[in-house]
Gaussian input, Z-matrix of N, CA and C with variables (Angstrom, degrees):
# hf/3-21g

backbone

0 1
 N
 C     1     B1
 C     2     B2     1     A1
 N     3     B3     2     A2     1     D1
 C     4     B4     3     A3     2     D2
 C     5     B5     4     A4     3     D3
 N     6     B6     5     A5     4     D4
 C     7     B7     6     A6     5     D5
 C     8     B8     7     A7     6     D6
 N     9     B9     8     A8     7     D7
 C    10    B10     9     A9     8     D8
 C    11    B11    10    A10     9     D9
 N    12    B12    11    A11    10    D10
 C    13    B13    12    A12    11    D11
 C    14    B14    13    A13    12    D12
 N    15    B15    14    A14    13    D13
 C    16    B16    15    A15    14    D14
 C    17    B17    16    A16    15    D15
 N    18    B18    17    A17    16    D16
 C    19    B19    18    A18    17    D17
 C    20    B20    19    A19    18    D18
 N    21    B21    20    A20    19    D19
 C    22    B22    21    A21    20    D20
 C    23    B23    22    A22    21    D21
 N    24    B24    23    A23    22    D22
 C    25    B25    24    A24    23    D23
 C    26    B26    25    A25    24    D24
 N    27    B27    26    A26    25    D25
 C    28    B28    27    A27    26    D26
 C    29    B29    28    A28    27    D27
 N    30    B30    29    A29    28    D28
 C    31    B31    30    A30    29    D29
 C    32    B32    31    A31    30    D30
 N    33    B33    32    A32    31    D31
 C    34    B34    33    A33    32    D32
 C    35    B35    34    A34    33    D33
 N    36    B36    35    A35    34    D34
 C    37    B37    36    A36    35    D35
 C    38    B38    37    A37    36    D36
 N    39    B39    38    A38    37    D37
 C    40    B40    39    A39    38    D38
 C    41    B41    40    A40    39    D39
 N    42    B42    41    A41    40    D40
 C    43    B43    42    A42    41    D41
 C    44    B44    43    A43    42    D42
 N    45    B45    44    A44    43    D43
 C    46    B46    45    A45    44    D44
 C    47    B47    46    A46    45    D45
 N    48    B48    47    A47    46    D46
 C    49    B49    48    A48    47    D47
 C    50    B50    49    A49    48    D48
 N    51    B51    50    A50    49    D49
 C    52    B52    51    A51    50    D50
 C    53    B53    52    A52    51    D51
 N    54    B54    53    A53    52    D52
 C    55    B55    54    A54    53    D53
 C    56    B56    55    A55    54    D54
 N    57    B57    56    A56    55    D55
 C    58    B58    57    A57    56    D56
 C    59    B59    58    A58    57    D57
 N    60    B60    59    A59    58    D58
 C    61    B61    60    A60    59    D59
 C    62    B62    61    A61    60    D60
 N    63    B63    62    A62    61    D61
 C    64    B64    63    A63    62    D62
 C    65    B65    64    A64    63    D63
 N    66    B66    65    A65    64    D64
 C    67    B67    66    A66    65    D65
 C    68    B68    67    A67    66    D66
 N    69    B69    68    A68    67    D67
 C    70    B70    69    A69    68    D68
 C    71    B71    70    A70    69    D69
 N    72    B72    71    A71    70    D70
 C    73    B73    72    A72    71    D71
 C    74    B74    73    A73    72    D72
 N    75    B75    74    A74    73    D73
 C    76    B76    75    A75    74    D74
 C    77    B77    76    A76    75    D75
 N    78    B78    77    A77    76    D76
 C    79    B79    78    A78    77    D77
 C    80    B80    79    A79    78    D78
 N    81    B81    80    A80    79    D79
 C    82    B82    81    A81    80    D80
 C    83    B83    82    A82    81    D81
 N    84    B84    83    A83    82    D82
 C    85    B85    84    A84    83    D83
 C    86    B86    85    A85    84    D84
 N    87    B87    86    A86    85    D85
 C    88    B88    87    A87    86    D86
 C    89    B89    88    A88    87    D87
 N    90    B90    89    A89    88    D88
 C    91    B91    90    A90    89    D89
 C    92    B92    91    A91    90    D90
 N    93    B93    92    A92    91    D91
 C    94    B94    93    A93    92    D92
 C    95    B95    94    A94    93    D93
 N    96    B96    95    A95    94    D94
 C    97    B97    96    A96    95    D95
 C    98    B98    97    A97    96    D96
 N    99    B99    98    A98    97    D97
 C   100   B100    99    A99    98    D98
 C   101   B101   100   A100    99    D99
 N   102   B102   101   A101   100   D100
 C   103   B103   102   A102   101   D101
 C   104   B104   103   A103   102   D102
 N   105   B105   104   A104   103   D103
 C   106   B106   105   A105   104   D104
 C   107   B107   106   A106   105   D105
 N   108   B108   107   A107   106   D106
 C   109   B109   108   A108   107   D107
 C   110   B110   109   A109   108   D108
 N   111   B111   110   A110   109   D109
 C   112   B112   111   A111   110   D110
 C   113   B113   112   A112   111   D111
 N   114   B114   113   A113   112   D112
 C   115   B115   114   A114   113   D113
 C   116   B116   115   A115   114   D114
 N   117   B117   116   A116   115   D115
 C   118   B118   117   A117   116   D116
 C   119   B119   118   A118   117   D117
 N   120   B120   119   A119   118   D118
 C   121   B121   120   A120   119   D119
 C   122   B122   121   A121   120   D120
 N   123   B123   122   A122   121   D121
 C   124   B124   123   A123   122   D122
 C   125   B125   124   A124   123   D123
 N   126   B126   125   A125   124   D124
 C   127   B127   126   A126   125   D125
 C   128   B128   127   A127   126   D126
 N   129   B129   128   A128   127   D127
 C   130   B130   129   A129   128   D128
 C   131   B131   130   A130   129   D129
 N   132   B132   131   A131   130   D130
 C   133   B133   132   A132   131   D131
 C   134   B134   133   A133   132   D132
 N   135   B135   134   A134   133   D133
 C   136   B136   135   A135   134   D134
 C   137   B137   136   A136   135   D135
 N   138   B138   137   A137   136   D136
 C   139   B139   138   A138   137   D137
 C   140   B140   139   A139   138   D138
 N   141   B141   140   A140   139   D139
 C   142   B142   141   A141   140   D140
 C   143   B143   142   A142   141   D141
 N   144   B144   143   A143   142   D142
 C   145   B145   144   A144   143   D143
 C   146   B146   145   A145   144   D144
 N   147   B147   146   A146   145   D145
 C   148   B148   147   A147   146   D146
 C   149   B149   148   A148   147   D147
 N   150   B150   149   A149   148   D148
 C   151   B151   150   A150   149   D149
 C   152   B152   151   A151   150   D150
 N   153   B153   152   A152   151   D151
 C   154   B154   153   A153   152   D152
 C   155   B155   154   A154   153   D153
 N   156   B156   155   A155   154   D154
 C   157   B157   156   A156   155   D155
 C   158   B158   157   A157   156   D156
 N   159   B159   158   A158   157   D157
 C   160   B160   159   A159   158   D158
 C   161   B161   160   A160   159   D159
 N   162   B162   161   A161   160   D160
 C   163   B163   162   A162   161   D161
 C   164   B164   163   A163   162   D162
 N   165   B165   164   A164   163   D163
 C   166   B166   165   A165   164   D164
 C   167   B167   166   A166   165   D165
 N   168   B168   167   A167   166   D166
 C   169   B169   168   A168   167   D167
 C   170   B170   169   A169   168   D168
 N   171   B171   170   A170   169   D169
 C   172   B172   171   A171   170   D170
 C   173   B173   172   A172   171   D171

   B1=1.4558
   B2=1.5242
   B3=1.4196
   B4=1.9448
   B5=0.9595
   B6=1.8872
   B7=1.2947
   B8=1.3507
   B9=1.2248
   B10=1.8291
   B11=1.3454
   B12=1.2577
   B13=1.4723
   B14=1.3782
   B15=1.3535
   B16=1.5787
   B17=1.2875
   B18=1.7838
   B19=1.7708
   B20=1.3622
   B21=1.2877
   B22=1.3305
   B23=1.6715
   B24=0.9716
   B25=1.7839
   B26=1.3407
   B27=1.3391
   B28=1.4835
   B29=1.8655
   B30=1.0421
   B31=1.6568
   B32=2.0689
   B33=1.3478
   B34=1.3712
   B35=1.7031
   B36=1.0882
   B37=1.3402
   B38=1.5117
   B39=1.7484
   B40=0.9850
   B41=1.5746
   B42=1.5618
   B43=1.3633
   B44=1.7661
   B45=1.4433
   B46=1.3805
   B47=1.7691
   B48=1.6494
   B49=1.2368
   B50=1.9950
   B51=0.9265
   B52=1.4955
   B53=1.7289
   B54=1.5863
   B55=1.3415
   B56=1.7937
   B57=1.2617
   B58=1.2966
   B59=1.6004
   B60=1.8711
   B61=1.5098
   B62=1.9847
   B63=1.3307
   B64=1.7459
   B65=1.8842
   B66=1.4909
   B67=1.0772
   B68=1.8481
   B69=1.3239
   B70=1.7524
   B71=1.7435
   B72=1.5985
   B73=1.3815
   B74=1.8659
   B75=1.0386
   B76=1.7264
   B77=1.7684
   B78=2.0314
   B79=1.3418
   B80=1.9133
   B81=1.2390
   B82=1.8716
   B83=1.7443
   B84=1.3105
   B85=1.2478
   B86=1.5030
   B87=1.2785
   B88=0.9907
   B89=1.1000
   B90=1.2995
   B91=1.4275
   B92=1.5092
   B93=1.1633
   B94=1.4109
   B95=1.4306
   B96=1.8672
   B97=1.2607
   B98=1.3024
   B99=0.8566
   B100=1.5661
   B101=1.4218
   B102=1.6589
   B103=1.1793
   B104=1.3194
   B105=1.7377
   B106=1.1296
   B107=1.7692
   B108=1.4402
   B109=1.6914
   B110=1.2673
   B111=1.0910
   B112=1.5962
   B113=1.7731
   B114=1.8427
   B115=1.9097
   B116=1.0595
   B117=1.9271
   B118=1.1922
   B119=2.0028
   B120=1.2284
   B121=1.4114
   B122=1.8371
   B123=1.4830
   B124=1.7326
   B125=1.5320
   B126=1.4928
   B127=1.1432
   B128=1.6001
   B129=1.6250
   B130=1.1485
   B131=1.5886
   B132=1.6057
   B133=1.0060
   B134=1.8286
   B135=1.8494
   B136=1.1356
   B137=1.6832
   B138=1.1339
   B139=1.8564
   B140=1.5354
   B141=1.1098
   B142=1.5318
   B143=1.7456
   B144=1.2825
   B145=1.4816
   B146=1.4820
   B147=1.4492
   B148=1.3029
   B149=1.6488
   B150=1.4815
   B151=1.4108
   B152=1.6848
   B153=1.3863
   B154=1.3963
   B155=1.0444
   B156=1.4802
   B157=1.6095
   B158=1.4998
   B159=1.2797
   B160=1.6619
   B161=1.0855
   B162=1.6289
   B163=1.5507
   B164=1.8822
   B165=1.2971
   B166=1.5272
   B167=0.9424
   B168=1.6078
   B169=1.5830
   B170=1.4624
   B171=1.6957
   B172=1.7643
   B173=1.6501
   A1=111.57
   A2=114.49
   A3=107.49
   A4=117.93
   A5=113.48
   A6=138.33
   A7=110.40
   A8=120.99
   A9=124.82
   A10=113.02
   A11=116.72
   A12=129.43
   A13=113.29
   A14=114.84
   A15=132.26
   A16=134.28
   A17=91.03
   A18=108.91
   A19=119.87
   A20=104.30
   A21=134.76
   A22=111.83
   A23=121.98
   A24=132.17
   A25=122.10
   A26=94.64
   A27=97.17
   A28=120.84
   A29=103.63
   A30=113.14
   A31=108.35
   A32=109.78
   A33=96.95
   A34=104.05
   A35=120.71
   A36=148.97
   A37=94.94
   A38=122.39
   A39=132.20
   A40=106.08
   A41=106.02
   A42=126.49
   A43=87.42
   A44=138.14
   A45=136.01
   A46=90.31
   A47=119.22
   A48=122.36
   A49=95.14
   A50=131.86
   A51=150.10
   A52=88.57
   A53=110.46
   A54=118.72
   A55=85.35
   A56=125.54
   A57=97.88
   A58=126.17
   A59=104.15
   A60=86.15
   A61=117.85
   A62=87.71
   A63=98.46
   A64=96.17
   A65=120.92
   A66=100.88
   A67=117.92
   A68=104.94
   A69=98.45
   A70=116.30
   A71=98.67
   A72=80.64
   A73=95.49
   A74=117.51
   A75=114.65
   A76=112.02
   A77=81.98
   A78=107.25
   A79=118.82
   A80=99.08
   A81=98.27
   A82=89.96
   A83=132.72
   A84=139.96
   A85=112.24
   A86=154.22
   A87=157.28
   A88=134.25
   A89=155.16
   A90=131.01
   A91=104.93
   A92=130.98
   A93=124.82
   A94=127.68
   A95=94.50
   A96=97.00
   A97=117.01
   A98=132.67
   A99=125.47
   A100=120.87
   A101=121.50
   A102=107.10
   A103=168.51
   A104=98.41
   A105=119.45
   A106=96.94
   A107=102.03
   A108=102.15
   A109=137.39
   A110=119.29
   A111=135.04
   A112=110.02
   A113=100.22
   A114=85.77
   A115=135.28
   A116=104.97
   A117=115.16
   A118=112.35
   A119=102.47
   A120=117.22
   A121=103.57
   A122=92.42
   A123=94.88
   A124=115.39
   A125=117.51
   A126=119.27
   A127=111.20
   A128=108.92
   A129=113.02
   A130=140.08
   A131=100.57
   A132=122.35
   A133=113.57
   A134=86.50
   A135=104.63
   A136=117.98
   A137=113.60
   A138=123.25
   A139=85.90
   A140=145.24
   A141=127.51
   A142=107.89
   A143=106.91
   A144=107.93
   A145=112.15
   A146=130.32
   A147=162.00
   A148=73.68
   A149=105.71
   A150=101.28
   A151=127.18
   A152=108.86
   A153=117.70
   A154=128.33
   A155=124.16
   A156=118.91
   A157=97.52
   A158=120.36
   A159=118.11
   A160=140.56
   A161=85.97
   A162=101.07
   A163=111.01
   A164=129.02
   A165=121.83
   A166=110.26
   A167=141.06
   A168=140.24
   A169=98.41
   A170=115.94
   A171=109.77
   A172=70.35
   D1=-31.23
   D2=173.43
   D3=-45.01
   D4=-60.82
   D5=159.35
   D6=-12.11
   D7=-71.58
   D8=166.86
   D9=-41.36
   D10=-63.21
   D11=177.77
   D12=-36.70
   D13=-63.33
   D14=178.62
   D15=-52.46
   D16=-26.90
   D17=162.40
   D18=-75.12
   D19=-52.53
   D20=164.69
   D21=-34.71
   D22=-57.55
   D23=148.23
   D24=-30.28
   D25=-75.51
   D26=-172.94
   D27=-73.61
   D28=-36.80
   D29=150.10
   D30=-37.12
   D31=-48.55
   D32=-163.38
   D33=-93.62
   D34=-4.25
   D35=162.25
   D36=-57.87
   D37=-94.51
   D38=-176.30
   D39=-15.63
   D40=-68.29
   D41=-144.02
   D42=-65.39
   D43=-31.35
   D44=-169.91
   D45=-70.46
   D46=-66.69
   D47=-153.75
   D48=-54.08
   D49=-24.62
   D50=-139.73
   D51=-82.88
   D52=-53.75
   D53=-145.93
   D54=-106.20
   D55=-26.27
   D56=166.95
   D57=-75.31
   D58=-27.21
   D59=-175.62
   D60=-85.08
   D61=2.46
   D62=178.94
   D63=-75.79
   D64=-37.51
   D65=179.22
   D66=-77.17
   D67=-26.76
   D68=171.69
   D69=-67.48
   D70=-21.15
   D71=-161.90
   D72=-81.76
   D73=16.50
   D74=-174.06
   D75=-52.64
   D76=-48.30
   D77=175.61
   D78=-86.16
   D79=-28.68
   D80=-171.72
   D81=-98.67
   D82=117.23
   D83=156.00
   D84=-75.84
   D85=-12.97
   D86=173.78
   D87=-5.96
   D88=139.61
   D89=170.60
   D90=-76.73
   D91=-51.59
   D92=155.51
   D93=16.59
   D94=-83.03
   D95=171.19
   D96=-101.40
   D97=29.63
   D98=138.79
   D99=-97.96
   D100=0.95
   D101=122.22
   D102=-51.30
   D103=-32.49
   D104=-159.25
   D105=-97.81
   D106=-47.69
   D107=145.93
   D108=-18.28
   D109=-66.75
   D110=-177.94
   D111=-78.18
   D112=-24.88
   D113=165.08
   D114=-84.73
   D115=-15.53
   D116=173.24
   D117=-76.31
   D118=-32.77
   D119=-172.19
   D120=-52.44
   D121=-38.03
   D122=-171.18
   D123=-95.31
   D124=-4.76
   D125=178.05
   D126=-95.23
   D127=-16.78
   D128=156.11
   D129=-77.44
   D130=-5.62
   D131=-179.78
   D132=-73.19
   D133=-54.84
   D134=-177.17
   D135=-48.35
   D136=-55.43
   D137=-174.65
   D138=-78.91
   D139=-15.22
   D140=167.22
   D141=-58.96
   D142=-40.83
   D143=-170.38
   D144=-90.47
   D145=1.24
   D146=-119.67
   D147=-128.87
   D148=-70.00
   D149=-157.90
   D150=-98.54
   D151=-7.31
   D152=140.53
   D153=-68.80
   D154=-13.40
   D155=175.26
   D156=-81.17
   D157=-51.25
   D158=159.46
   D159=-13.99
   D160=-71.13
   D161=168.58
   D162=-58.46
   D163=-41.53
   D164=178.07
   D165=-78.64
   D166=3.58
   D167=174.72
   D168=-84.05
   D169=-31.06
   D170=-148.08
   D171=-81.21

């Protein structure tokens, strides 16, 4: 059950770093950060599915 927990964390982690750099990038158009955007976007993706598979194992 930590294991859950720990995803569960870092998922809500992600989701903070996610919504602050969507608000800098309003002003920074960069490719940069719309790189750095889109790696966080998919790594949040990833432990999203991490923890619904979880959730359908329990």
């Amino acid at each position: 059950m930590s294991d859950f927990k720990d995803l569960v964390k870092k998922h809500k982690k992600l989701e903070a770093q996610i919504k602050k750099i969507t608000k800098l990038r309003l002003n920074d158009r960069t490719t940069s950060s719309w790189v750095n955007l889109r790696a966080l976007k998919k790594e949040k993706l990833k432990i999203k599915d991490k923890i619904s598979k979880q959730k359908s194992d329990e």
